[in-house]
C-alpha positions in Angstrom: -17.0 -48.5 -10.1 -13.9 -46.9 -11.6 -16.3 -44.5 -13.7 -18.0 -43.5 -10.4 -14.6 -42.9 -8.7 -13.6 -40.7 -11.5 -17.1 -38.6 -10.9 -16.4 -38.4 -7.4 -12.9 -36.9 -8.2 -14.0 -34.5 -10.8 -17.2 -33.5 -8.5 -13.8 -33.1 -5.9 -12.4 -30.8 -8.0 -15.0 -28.9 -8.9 -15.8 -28.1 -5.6 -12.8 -27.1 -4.5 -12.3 -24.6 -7.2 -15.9 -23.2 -6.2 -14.6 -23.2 -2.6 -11.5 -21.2 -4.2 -13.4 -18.5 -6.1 -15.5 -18.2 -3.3 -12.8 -17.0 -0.8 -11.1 -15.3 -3.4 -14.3 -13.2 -3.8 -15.1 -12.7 0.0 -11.3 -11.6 0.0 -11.7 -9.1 -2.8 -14.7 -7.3 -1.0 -12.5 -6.6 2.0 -10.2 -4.3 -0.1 -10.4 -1.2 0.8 -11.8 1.2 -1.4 -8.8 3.3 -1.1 -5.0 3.2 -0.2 -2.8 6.4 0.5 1.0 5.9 0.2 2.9 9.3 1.9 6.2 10.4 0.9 8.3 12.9 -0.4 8.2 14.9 -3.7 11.0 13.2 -5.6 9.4 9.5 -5.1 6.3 11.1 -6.6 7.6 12.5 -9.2 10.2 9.3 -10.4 6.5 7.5 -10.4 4.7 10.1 -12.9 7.5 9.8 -14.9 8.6 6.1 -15.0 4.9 5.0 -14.5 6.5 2.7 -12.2 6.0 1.2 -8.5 9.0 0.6 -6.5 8.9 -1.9 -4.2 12.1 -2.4 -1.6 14.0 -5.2 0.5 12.4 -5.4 3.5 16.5 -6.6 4.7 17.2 -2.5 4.9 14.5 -1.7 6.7 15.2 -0.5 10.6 13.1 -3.0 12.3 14.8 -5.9 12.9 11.9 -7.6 14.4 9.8 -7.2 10.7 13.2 -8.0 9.0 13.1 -11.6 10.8 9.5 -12.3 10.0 9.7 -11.6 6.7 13.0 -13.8 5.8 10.6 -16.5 7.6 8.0 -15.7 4.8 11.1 -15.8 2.5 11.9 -19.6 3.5 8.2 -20.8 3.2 7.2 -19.2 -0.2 10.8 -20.1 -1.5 11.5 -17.3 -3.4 15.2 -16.2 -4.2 13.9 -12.4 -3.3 11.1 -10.3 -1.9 10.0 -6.9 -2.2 7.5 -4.3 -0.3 5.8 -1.4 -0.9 3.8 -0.3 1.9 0.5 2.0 2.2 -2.2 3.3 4.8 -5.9 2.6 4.4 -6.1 5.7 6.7 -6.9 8.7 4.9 -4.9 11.7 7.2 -2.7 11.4 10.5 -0.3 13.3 12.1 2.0 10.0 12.4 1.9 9.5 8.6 2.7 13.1 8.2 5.5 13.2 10.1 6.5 10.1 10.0 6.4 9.6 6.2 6.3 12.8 4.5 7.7 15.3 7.2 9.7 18.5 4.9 8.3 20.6 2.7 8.7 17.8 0.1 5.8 15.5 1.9 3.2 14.4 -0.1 0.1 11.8 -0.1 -0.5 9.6 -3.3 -4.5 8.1 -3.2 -4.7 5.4 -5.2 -7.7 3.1 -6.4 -7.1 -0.1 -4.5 -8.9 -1.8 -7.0 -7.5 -0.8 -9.9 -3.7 -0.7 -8.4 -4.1 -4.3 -7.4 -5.2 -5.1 -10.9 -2.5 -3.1 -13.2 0.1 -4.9 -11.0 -1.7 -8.0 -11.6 -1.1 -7.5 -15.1 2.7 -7.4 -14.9 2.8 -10.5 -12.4 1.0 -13.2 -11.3 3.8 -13.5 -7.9 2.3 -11.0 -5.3 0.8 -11.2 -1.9 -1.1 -7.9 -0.7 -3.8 -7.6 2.0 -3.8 -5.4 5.6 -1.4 -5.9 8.3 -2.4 -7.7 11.2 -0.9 -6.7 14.5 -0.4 -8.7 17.5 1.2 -8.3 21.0 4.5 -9.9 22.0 2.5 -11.5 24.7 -0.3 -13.1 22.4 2.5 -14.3 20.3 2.4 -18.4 22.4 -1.6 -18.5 21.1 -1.5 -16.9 17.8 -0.8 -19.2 14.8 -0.9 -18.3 11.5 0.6 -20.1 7.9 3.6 -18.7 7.2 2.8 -18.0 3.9 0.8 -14.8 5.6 3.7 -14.1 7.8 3.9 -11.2 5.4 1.1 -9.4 7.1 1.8 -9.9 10.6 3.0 -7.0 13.0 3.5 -5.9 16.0 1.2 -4.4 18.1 3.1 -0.6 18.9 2.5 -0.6 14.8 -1.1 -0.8 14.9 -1.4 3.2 14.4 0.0 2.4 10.9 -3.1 0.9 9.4 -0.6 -0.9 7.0 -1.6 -2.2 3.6 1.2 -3.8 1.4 1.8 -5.7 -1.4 4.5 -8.4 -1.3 6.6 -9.4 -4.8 7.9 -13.3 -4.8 10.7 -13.4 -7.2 12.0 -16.8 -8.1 14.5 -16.0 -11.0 16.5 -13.3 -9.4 18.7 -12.6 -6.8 17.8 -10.1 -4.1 18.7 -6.5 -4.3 17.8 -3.3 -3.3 14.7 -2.5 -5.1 12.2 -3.8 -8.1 9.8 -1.8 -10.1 6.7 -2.6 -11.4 5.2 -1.0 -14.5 1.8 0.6 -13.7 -1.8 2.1 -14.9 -1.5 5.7 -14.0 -5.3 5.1 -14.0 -5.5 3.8 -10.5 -4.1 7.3 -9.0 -6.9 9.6 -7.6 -5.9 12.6 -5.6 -2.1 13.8 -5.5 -1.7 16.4 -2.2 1.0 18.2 -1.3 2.0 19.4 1.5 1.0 22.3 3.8 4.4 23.1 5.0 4.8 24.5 1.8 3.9 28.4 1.3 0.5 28.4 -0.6 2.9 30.1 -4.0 5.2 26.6 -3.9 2.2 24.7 -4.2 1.4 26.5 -7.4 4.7 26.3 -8.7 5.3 22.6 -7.6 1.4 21.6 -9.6 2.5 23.2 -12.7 5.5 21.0 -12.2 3.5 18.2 -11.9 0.7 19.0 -14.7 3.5 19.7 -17.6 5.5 15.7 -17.2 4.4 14.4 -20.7 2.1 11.5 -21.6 -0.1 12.3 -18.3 -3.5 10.1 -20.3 -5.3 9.7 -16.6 -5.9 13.1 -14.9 -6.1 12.9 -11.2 -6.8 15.9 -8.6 -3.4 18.2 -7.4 -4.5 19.5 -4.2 -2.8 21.1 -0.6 -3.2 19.7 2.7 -4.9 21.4 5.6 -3.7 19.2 8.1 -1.5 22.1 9.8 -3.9 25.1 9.0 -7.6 24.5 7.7 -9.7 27.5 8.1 -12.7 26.2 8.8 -11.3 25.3 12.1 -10.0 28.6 12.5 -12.7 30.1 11.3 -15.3 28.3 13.7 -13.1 29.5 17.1 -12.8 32.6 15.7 -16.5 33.3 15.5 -17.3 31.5 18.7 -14.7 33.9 20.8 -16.9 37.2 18.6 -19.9 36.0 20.2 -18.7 35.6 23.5 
């Protein structure tokens, strides 16, 4: 009987780790292939040349709203600190633009989400990522959720964001302002600047960028054409000569 038992547990186990895995995987194949992170020129270049991430307090952020949910998370996980870093899985907007990266400095990082979630995997075990899920003040008395994954939840007016972010529990230190996290360059795939920028900047801003030392993982330099492409112009052009 007590061998049987201890069968039964280990089966229990077993099981449960297979259950485990199994979710783990499903969750993994809802990545998305690709995350974008828009900002400004100085951000991009303190992460080519620390080969760091630099994730913030979420207490300094302007919405209040975000700031209470996430102490909430704070309490649950028990961690003497957070940090965030936030991305898109949306590859171009004029929100992000101007929201994000709105002077001549704006740029758009494209990283691997694979391999970003790995490298930072290497450095620490105490991270939450995943997408944001958004939900209306007035759903809020039927939507229930663990608070562990309070992390990802948003409201509604945010849903244009098309947030991805990766959480940091830290449980030996106290809060501050910031916390960097050493990366693989690997994981970045296309750096573009900005189009507000004459196209002679650019130039002078990718030689910049192609000349910071110990570069081992070459990824693309390129310049937006959000605010002038000329195939756009191009086609109307053409279809007012035929008329």
């Amino acid at each position: 009987m007590i061998c049987l038992v201890k069968i039964l547990r280990k089966f229990s186990q077993v099981l449960q780790l297979i259950i485990f895995e199994k979710k783990q995987m499903n969750y993994q194949a809802k990545l998305p292939k690709y995350l974008y992170r828009y900002t400004t020129l100085p951000f991009l270049l303190d992460l080519l040349l620390t080969k760091e991430l630099v994730l913030l307090n979420p207490e300094n952020w302007e919405d209040r709203n975000e700031r209470a949910t996430l102490r909430s998370y704070k309490e649950e996980v028990q961690a003497s600190a957070i940090y965030v870093l936030c991305f898109t899985t949306t590859r171009e907007t004029i929100h992000h633009w101007n929201s994000f990266a709105a002077t001549t400095c704006g740029c758009r990082i494209e990283f691997n989400c694979q391999k970003l979630i790995e490298s930072v995997k290497q450095v620490t075990a105490n991270i939450d990522y995943g997408v944001m899920e958004y939900k209306s003040v007035q759903a809020l008395d039927h939507f229930k959720t663990s608070k562990a994954k309070l992390c990802f939840t948003k409201r509604k007016a945010f849903d244009v964001e098309k947030e991805f972010r990766i959480v940091l529990n830290d449980n030996k230190s106290a809060q501050v302002n910031s916390k960097r996290i050493p990366i693989d360059l690997s994981c970045l795939k296309i750096v573009t600047i900005t189009d507000r920028l004459p196209k002679e900047t650019f130039q002078s801003i990718k030689t910049v960028i192609k000349s910071i030392p110990n570069q081992e993982h070459k990824f693309r330099i390129s310049q937006a054409d959000f605010f002038e492409n000329s195939k756009w112009k191009h086609h109307f052009k053409m279809e007012c000569a035929v008329k």
